[in-house]
C-alpha positions as CSV (number, residue, x, y, z in Angstrom):
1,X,143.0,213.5,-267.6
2,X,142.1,217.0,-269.6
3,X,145.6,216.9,-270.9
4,X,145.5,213.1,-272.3
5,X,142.1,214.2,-274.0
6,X,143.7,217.0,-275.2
7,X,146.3,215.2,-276.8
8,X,144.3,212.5,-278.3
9,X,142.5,215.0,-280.0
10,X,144.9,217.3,-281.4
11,X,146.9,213.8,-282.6
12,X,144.2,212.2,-283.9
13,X,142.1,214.7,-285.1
14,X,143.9,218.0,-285.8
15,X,141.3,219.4,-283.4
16,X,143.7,222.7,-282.4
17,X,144.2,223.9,-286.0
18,X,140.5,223.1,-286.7
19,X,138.4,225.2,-283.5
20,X,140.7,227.0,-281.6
21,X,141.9,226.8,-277.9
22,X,138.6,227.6,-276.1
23,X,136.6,225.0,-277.9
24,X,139.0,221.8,-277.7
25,X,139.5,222.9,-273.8
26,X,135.8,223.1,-273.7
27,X,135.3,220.0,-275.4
28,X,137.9,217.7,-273.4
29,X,136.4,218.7,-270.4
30,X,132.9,217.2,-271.2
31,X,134.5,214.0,-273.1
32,X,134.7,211.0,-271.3
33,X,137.1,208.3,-271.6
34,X,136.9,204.5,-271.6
35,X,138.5,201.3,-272.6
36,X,136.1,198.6,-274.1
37,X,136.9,194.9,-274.2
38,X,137.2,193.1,-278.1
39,X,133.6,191.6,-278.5
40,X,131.7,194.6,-276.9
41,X,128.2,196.1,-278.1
42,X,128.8,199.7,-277.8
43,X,125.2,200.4,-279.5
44,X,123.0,198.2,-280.7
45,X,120.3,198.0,-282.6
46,X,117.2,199.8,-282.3
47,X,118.9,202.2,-279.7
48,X,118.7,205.6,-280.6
49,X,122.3,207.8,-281.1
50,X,122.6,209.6,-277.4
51,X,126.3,209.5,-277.3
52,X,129.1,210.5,-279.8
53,X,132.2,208.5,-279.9
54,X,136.0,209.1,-280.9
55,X,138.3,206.5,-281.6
56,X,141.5,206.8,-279.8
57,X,143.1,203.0,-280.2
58,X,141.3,200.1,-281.5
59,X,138.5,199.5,-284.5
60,X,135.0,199.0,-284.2
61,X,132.8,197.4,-286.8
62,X,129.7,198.6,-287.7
63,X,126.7,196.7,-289.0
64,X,123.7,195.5,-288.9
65,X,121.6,192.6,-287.8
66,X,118.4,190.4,-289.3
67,X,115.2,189.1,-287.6
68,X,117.7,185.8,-287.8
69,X,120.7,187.6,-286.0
70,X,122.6,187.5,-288.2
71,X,125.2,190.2,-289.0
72,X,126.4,191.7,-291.9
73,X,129.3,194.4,-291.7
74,X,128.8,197.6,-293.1
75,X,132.5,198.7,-292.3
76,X,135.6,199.0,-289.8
77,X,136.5,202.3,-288.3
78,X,139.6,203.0,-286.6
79,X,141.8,205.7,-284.5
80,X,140.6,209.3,-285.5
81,X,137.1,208.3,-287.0
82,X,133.9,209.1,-284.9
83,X,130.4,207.2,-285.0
84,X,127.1,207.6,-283.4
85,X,126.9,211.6,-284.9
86,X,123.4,210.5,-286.7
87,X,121.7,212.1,-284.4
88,X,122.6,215.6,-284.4
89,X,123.0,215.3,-288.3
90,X,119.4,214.8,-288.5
91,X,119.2,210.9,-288.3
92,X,117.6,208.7,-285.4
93,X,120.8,205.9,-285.5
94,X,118.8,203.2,-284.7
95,X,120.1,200.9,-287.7
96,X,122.9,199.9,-286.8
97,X,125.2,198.2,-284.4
98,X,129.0,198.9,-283.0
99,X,130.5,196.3,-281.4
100,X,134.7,196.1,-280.7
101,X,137.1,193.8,-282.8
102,X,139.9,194.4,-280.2
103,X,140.5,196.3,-277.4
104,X,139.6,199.7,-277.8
105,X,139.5,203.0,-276.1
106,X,137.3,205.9,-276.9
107,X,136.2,209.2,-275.7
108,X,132.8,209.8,-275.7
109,X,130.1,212.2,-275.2
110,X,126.3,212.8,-274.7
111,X,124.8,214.0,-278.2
112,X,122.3,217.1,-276.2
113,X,125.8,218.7,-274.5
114,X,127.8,217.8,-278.3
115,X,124.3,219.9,-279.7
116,X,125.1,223.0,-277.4
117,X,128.5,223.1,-278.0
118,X,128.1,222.9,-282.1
119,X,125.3,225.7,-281.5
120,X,127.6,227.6,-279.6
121,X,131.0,227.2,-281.6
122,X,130.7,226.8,-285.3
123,X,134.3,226.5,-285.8
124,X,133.6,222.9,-283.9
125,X,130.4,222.0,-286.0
126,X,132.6,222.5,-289.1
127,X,135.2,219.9,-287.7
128,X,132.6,217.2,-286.6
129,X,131.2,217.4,-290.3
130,X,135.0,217.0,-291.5
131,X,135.6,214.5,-289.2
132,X,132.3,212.3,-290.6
133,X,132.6,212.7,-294.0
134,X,135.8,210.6,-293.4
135,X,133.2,207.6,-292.9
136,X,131.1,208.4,-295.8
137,X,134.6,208.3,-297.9
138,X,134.9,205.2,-296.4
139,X,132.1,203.6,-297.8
140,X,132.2,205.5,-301.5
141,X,136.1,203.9,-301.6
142,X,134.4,200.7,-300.5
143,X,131.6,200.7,-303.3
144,X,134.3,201.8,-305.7
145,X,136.3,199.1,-305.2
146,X,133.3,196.8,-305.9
147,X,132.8,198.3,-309.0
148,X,136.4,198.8,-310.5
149,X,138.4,195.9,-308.6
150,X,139.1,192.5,-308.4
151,X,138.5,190.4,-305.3
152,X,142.2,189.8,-305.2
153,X,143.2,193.6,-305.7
154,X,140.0,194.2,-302.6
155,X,141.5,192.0,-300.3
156,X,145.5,193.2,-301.1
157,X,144.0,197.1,-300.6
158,X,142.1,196.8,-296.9
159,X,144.5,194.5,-295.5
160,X,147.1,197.4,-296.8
161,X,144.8,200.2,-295.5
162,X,144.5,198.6,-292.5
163,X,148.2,198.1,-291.4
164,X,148.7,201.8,-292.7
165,X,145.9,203.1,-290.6
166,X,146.5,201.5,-287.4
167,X,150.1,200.0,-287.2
168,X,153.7,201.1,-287.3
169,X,157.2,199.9,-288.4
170,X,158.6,197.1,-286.4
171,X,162.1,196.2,-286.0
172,X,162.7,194.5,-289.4
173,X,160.8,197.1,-291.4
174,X,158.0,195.7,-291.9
175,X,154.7,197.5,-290.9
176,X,153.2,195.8,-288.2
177,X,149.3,196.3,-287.0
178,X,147.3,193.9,-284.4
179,X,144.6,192.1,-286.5
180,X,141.1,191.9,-285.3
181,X,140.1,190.1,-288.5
182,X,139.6,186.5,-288.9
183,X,139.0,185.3,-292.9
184,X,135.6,185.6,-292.6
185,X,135.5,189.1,-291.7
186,X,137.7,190.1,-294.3
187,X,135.6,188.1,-296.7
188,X,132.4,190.0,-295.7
189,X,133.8,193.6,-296.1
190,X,135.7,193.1,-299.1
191,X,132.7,191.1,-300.6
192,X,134.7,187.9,-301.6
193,X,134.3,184.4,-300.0
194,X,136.3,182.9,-297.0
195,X,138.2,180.3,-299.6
196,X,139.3,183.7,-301.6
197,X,140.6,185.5,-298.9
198,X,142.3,182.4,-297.3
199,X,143.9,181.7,-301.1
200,X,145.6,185.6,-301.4
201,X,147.1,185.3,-297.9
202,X,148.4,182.0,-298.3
203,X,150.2,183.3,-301.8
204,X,151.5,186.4,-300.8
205,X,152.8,185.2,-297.5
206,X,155.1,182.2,-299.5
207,X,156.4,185.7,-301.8
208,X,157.6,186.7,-298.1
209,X,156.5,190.6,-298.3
210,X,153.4,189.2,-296.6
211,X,152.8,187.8,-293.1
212,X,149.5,187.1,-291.2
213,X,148.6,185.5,-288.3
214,X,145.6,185.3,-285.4
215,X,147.5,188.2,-283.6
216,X,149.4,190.8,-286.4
217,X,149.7,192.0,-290.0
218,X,152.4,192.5,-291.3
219,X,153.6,193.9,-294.6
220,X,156.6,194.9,-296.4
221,X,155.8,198.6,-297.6
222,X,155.8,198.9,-301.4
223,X,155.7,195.2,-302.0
224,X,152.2,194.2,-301.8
């Protein structure tokens, strides 16, 4: 099982080049690894970050919910993002929940034995800071795109970033990824309505260099 985590890290992470041997055997041999059903909590709100988490396969959205229950999306992360490092970046966590949008495996760990080993190897506290400022990109490219792009051009960009992220070339060269995300999802985290999103699909899949369905998203690379 080491040698899976091992793998998972160096692929998705560039872990080896970042800490060394000694550190990623160290830290593979504390993570543990689990598969999560779509629709899972995997924190919820108003519990405090005691576990770090590393996407291996799968997105989870993050977000948060009202007195009402209501949710609103902050953002999706995906394969080689991590979540739930508040904690030992100062912050309690408690503001948020993460909850699957497909299947999705992760290796996780508790955040007092991810504290000794950043105390203990710098070279790893370094790569965890890397590693979460890929989030905090995230949302500055999201806010960004509020501010200098049109709802159609939002839409186009995160269904593109999507399929790049997570899928891979099929058969007829298209790039192929599952999709998690029904229209009112995309609506909420590209800040558009449900009518906007549904109108942008429905024209670019008649060009043809667009397909999208309950199940995949496909794309033909260069054309969107």
């Amino acid at each position: 099982m080491n040698i899976v985590k091992y793998w998972y890290l160096e692929e998705s992470f560039n872990m080896m080049t970042r800490i060394g041997m000694s550190e990623m055997m160290k830290l593979c041999h504390l993570l543990v690894m689990k598969t999560y059903m779509k629709g899972t909590y995997i924190h919820d709100m108003g519990q405090p970050d005691e576990t770090v988490y590393f996407i291996k396969k799968g997105q989870v959205k993050i977000g948060h919910r009202d007195e009402k229950g209501n949710e609103t999306l902050r953002y999706v992360l995906g394969r080689g993002h991590i979540f739930g490092e508040s904690r030992i970046m100062g912050d309690s966590g408690q503001g948020y929940f993460a909850k699957t949008l497909s299947e999705t495996q992760i290796c996780f760990i508790e955040a007092d034995m991810m504290e000794q080993l950043l105390s203990k190897y710098p070279r790893l506290n370094n790569a965890i800071t890397k590693i979460s400022w890929k989030k905090v990109s995230k949302m500055e490219r999201r806010l960004e795109d509020l501010l200098y792009k049109d709802a159609k051009t939002r839409i186009l960009d995160f269904l593109t970033d999507h399929v790049q992220e997570n899928g891979s070339q099929d058969e007829d060269g298209l790039l192929t990824a599952k999709n998690p995300y029904s229209h009112t999802d995309i609506a909420k985290l590209t800040s558009t309505s449900r009518q906007t999103v549904n109108n942008v699909i429905s024209a670019h899949r008649q060009k043809g260099v667009f397909e999208y369905d309950r199940y995949n998203i496909r794309i033909k690379p260069g054309h969107v």
